[in-house]
C-alpha positions in Angstrom: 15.2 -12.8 17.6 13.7 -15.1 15.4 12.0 -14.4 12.1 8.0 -15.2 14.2 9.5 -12.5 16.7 9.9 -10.6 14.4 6.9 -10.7 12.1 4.4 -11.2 15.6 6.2 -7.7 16.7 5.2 -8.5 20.1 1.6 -9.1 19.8 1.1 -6.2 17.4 1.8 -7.7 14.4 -1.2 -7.8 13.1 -1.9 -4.1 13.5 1.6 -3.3 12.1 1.1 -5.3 8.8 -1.9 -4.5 8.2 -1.4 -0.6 8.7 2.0 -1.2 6.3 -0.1 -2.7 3.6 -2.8 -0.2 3.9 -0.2 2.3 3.2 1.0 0.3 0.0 -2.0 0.2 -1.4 -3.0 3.9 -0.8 0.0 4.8 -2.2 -0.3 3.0 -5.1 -4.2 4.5 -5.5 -2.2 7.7 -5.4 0.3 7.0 -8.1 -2.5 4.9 -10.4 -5.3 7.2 -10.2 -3.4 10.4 -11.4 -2.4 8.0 -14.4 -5.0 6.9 -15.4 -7.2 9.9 -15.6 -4.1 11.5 -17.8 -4.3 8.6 -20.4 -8.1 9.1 -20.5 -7.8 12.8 -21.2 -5.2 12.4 -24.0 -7.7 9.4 -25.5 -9.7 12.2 -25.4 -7.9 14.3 -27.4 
């Protein structure tokens, strides 16, 4: 299996990465939003 194979994940690639970076960046929404709405409420202060 070749490294194209592999990333083309036979045919679905597209769907596959995309649906993995989706996840990234929901993920990260989850950890930054939580964040930055606490520094905001202790600039508050």
């Amino acid at each position: 299996m070749s490294i194209g194979e592999f990333l083309a994940m036979g045919g679905y690639g597209a769907y596959v990465w995309s649906a993995y970076g989706l996840m990234v960046a929901v993920l990260a929404w989850n950890v930054a939003a939580p964040l930055a709405c606490l520094r905001r409420r202790r600039r508050e202060r």
